[in-house]
N, C-alpha and C positions, 0 to 999 in steps of 0.2 A: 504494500500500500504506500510505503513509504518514498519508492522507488516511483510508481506511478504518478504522486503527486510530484515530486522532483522534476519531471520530465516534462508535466504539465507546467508547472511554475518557473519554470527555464523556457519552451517552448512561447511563455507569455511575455517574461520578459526582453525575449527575443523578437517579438511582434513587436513590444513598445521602442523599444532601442530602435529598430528598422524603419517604424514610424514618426519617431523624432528626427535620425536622419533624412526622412524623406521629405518632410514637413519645414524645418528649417536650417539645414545645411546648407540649401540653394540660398535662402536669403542670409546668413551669415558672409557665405562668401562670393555670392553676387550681389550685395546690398550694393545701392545706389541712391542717393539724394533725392527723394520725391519731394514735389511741392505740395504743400497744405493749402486748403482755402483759409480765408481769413489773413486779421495782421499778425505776423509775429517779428514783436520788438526786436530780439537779438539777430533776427536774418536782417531787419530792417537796418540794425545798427551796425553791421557787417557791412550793407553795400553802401551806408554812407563813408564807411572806413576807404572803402574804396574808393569810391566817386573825391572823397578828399588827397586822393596819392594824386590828380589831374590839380593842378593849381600854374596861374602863370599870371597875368599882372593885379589879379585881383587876390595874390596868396594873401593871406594871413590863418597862422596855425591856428586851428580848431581842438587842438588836445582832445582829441578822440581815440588816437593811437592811428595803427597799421591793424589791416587785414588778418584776424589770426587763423581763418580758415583756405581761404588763396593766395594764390599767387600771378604777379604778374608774369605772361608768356610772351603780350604782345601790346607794343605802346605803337599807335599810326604817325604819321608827316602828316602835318600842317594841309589837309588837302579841301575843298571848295571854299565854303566863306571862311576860312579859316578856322576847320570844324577839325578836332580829333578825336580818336577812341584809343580805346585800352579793351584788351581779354585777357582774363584772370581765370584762372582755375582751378580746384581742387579736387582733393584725393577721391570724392565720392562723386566721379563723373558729371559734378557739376561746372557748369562757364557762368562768366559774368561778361557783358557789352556794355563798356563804360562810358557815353559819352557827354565829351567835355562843355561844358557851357560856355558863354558867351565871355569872351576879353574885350580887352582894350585895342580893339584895331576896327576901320570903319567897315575892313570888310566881314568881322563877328556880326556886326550893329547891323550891319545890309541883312543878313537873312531873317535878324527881329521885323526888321521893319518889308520888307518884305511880306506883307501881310495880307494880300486881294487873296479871298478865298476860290480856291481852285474845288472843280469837280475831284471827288474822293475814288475816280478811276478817270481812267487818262492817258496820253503820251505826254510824253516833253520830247525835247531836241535840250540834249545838255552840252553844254560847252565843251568844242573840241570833240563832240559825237559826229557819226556821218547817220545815222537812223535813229529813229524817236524812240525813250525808252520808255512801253507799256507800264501801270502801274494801278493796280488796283486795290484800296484800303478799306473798305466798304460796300458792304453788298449792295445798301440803300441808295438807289441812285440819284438820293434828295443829298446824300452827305458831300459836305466839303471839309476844304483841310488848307491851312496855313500854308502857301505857296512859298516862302522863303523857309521855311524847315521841310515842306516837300520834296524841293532842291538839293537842299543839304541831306536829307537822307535819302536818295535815290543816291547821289553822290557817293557818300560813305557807304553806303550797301552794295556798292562794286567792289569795296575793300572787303567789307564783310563776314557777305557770302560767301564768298573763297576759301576765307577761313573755317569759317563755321562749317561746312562741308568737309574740312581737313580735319577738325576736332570732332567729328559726328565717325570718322572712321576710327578712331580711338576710342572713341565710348563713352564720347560726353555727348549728352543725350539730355540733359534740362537746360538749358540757358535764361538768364534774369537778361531784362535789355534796360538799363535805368541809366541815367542823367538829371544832372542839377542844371536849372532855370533854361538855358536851351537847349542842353542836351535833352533834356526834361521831354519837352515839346517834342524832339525831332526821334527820340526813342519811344514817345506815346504812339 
């Protein structure tokens, strides 16, 4: 009898073993960054961490610290209205699109002001294009959208893209797209 329960009670805990492995071994060691609805503060305080490593004539330190979950991979050139980005990313197949807000040059101020609202799909003809580039941000064909941050992010999305496409074969796979006052805009 003794024998028989043994066999049974080993045969069980055999089951459970094999179904704790099955159940969460994949996410132990395929775990990856999901995003939550809702706010949460410490992610929130994380990508101002970030968005504050971008500073140029308007720095003054914010004593917030540095980024303790990413890392910088990628800071852009100076390119349309004098618009930049940064990608940042971390251990848990997450990215960050950082981009820079408005400085002190008239051509930051051109894309603020820059302001007739454009159909929310569309071509452009961008500077130095030979063909119009399609874009479409809204299904509603009532919506519009800020023509000088249109610009500027059709622009930067020629950087972008390329990249994001390059870190999506690595396995980062959630991306945040955030910016301060017109990064703000041109990443909404």
């Amino acid at each position: 009898m003794t024998s028989l329960f043994c066999l049974k009670f080993n045969r069980l805990c055999f089951s459970i073993v094999v179904t704790c492995i099955v159940l969460f071994l994949p996410k132990i060691l395929f775990s990856q960054h999901s995003f939550h609805s809702g706010f949460d503060k410490n992610e929130y305080l994380e990508l101002l961490k970030i968005s504050s490593q971008q500073y140029d004539t308007t720095y003054r330190p914010m004593g917030i610290g540095k980024p303790e979950k990413f890392k910088l991979l990628y800071r852009s050139k100076e390119i349309g209205f004098s618009n930049m980005w940064d990608l940042w990313i971390s251990d848990d197949s997450c990215a960050v699109i950082s981009i820079r807000g408005t400085i002190g040059t008239s051509k930051s101020w051109l894309s603020n002001l820059y302001s007739a609202m454009l159909p929310a799909e569309g071509s452009i003809l961008l500077p130095n294009h030979k063909t119009e580039t399609y874009y479409k941000l809204a299904s509603d064909k009532k919506a519009s959208v800020h023509s000088g941050w249109l610009f500027s992010m059709l622009i930067l999305a020629e950087e972008i893209v390329p990249e994001l496409t390059g870190i999506s074969k690595l396995g980062y796979s959630n991306v945040y797209i955030f910016g301060h006052s017109q990064g703000g805009g041109i990443a909404f």
